[in-house]
Chimera marker file (.cmm) of the C-alpha trace (Angstrom):
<marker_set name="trace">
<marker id="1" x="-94.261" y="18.327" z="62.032" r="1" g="1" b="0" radius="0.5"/>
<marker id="2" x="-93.589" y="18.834" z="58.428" r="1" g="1" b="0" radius="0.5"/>
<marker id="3" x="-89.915" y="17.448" z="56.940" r="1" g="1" b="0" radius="0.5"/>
<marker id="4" x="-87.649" y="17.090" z="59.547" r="1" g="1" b="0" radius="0.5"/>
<marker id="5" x="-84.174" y="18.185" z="59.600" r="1" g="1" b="0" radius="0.5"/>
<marker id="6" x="-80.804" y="16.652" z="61.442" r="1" g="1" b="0" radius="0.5"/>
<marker id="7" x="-78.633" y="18.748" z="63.711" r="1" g="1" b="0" radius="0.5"/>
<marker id="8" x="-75.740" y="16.793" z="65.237" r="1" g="1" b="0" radius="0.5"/>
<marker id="9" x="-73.405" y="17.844" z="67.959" r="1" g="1" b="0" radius="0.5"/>
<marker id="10" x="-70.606" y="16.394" z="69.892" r="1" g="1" b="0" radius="0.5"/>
<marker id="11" x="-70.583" y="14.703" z="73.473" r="1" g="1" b="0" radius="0.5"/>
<marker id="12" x="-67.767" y="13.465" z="75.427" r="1" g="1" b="0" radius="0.5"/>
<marker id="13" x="-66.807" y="9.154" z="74.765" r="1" g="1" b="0" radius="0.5"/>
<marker id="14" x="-67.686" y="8.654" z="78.590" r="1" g="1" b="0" radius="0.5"/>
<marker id="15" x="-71.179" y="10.528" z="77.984" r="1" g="1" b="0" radius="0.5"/>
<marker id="16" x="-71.756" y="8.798" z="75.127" r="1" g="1" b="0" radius="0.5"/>
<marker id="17" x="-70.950" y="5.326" z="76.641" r="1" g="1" b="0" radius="0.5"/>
<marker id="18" x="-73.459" y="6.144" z="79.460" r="1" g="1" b="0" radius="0.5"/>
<marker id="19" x="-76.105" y="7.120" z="76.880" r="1" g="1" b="0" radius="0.5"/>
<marker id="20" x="-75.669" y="4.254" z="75.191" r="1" g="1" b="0" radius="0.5"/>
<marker id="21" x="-75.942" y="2.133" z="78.206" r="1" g="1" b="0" radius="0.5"/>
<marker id="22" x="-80.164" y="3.504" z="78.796" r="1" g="1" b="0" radius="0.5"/>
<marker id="23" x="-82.758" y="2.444" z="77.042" r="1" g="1" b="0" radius="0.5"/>
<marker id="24" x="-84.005" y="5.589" z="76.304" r="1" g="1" b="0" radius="0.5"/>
<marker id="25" x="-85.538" y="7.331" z="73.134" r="1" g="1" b="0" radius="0.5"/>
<marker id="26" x="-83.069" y="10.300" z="72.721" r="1" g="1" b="0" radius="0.5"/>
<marker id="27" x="-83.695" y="11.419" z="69.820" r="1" g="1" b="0" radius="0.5"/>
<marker id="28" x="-87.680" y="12.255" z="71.493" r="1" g="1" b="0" radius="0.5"/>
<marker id="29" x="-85.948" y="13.184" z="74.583" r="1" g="1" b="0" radius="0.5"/>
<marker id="30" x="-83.965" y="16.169" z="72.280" r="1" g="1" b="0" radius="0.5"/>
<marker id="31" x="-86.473" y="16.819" z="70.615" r="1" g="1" b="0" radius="0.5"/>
<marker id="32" x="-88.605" y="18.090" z="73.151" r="1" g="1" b="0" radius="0.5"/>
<marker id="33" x="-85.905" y="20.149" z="75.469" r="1" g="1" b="0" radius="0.5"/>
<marker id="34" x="-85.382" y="22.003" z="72.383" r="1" g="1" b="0" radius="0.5"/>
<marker id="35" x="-89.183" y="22.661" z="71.910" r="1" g="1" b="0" radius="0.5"/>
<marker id="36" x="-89.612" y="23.694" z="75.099" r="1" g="1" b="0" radius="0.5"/>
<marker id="37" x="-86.389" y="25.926" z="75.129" r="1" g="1" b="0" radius="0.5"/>
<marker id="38" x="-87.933" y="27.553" z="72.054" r="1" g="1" b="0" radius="0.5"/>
<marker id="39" x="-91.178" y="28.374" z="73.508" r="1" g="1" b="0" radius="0.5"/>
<marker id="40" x="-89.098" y="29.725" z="76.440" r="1" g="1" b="0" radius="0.5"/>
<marker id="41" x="-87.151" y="31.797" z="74.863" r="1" g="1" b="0" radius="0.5"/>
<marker id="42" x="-89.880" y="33.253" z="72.675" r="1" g="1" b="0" radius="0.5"/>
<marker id="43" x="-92.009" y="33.838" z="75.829" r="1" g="1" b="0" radius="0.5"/>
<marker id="44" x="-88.741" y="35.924" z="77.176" r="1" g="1" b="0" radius="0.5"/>
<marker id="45" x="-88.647" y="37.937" z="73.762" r="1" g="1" b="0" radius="0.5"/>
<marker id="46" x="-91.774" y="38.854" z="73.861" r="1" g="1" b="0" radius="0.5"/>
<marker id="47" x="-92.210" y="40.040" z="77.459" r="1" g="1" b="0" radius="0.5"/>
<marker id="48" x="-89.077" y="42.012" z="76.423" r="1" g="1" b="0" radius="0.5"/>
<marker id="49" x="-90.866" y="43.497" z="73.383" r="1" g="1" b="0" radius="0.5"/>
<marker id="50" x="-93.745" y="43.858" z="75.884" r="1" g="1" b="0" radius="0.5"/>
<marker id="51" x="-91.438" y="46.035" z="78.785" r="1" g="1" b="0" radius="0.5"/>
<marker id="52" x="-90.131" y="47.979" z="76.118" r="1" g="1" b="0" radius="0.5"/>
<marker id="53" x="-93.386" y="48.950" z="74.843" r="1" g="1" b="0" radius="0.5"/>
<marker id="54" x="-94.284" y="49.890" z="78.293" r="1" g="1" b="0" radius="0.5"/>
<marker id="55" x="-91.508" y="51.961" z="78.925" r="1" g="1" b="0" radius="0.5"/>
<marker id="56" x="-92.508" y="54.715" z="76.367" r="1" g="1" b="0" radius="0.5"/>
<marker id="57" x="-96.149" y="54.796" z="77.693" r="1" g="1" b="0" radius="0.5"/>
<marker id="58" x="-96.472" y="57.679" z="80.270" r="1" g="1" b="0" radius="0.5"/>
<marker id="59" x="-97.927" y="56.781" z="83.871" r="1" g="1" b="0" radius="0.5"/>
<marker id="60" x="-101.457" y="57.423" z="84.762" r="1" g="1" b="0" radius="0.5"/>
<marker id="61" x="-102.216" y="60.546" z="86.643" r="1" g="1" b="0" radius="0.5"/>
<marker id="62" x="-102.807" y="59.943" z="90.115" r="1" g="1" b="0" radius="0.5"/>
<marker id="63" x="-106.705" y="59.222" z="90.826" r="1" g="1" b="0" radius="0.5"/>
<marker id="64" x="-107.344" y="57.997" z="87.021" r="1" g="1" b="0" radius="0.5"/>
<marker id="65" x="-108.147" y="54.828" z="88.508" r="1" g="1" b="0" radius="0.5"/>
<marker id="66" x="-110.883" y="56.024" z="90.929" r="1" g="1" b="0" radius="0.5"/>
<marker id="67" x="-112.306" y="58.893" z="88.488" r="1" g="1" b="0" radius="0.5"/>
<marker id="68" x="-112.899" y="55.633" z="86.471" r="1" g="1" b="0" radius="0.5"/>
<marker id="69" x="-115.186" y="54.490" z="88.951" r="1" g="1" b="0" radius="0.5"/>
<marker id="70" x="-116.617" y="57.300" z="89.659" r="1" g="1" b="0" radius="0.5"/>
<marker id="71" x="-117.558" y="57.254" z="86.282" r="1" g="1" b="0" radius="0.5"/>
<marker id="72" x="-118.904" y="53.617" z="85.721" r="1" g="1" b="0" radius="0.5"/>
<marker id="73" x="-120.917" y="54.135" z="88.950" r="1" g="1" b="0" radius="0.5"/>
<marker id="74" x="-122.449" y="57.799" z="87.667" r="1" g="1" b="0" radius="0.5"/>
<marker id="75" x="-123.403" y="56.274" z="84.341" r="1" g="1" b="0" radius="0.5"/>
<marker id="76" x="-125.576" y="53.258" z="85.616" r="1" g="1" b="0" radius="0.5"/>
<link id1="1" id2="2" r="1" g="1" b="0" radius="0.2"/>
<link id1="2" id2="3" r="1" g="1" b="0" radius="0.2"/>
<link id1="3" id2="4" r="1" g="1" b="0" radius="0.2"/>
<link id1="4" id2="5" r="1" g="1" b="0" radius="0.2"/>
<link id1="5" id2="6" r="1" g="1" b="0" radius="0.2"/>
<link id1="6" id2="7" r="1" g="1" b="0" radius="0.2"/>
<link id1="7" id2="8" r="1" g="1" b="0" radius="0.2"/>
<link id1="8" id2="9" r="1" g="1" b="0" radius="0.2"/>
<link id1="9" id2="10" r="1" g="1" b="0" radius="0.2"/>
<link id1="10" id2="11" r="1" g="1" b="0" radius="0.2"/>
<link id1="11" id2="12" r="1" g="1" b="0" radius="0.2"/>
<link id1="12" id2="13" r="1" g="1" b="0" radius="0.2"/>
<link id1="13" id2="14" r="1" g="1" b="0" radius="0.2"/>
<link id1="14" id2="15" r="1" g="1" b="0" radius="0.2"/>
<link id1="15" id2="16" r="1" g="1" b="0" radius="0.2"/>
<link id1="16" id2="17" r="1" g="1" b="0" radius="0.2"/>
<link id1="17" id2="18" r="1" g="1" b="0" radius="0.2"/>
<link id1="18" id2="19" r="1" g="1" b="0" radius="0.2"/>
<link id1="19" id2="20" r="1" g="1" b="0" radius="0.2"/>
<link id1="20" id2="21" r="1" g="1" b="0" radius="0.2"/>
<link id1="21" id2="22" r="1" g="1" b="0" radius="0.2"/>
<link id1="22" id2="23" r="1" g="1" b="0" radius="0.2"/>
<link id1="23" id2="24" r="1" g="1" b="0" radius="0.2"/>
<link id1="24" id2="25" r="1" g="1" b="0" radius="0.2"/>
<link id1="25" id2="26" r="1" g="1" b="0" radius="0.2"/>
<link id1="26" id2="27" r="1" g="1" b="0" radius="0.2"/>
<link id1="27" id2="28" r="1" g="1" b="0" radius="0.2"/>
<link id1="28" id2="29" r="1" g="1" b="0" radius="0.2"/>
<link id1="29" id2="30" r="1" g="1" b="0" radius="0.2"/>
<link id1="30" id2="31" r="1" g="1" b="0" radius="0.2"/>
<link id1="31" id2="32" r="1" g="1" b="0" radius="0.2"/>
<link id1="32" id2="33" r="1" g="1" b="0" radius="0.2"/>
<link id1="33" id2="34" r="1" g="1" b="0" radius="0.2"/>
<link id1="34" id2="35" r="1" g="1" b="0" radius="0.2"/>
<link id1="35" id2="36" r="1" g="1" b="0" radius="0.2"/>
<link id1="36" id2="37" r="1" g="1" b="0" radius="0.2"/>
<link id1="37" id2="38" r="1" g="1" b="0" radius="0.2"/>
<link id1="38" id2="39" r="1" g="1" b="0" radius="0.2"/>
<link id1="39" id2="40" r="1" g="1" b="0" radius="0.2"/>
<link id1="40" id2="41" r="1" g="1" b="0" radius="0.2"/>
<link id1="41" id2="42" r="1" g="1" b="0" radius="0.2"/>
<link id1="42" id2="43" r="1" g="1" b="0" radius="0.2"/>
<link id1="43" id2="44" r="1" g="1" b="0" radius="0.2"/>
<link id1="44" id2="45" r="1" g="1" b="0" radius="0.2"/>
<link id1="45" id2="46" r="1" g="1" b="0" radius="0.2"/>
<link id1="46" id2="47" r="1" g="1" b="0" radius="0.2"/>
<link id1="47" id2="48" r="1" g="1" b="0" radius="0.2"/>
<link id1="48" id2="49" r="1" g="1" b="0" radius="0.2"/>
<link id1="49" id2="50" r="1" g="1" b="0" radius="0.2"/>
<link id1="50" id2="51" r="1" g="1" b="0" radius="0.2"/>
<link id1="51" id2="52" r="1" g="1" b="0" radius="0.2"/>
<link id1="52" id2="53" r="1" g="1" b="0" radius="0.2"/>
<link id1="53" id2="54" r="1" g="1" b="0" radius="0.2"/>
<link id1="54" id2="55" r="1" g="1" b="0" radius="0.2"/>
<link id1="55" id2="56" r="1" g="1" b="0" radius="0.2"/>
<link id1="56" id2="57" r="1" g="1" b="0" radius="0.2"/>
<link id1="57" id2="58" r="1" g="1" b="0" radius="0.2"/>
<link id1="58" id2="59" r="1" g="1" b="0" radius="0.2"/>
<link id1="59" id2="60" r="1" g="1" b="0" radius="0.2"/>
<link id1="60" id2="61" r="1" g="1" b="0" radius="0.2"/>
<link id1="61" id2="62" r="1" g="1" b="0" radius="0.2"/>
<link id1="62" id2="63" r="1" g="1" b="0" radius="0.2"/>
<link id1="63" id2="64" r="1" g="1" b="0" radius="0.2"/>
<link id1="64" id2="65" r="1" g="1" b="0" radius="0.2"/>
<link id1="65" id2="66" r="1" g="1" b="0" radius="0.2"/>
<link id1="66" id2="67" r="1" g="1" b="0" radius="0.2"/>
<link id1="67" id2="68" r="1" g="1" b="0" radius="0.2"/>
<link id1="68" id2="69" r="1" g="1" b="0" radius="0.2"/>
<link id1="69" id2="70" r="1" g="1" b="0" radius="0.2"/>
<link id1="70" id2="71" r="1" g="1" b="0" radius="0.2"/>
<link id1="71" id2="72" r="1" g="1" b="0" radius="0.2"/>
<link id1="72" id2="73" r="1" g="1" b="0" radius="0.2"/>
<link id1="73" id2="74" r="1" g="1" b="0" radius="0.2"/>
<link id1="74" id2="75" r="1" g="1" b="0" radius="0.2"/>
<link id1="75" id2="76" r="1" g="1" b="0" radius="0.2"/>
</marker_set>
């Protein structure tokens, strides 16, 4: 990761307290669920870019699929 940046955000005192009370790494912890909710959410966008692609491309005509074969089989 190149220069890092801070983002802060506020968390009830009771949450806080319990935090407080783990020995855990948060700031890692964080770190990563907002990764990983990045990649998700880029994954979603770009199936979405993908559907809407798809949507303007007409179907195949019925038998396309075999006449492929047909053809791949004739040609060898």
């Amino acid at each position: 990761m190149s220069g890092m940046e801070v983002i802060s955000f506020r968390i009830p005192k009771e949450l806080k307290e319990s935090v407080n009370e783990l020995e855990i790494n948060w700031s890692e912890e964080v770190r990563r669920f907002i990764e990983d909710k990045v990649k998700e959410y880029k994954r979603k966008r770009a199936l979405e870019e993908i559907d809407s692609m798809l949507k303007n491309i007409p179907p195949p005509e019925k038998g396309t699929a075999s006449r492929y074969v047909r053809e791949d089989r004739d040609s060898n």
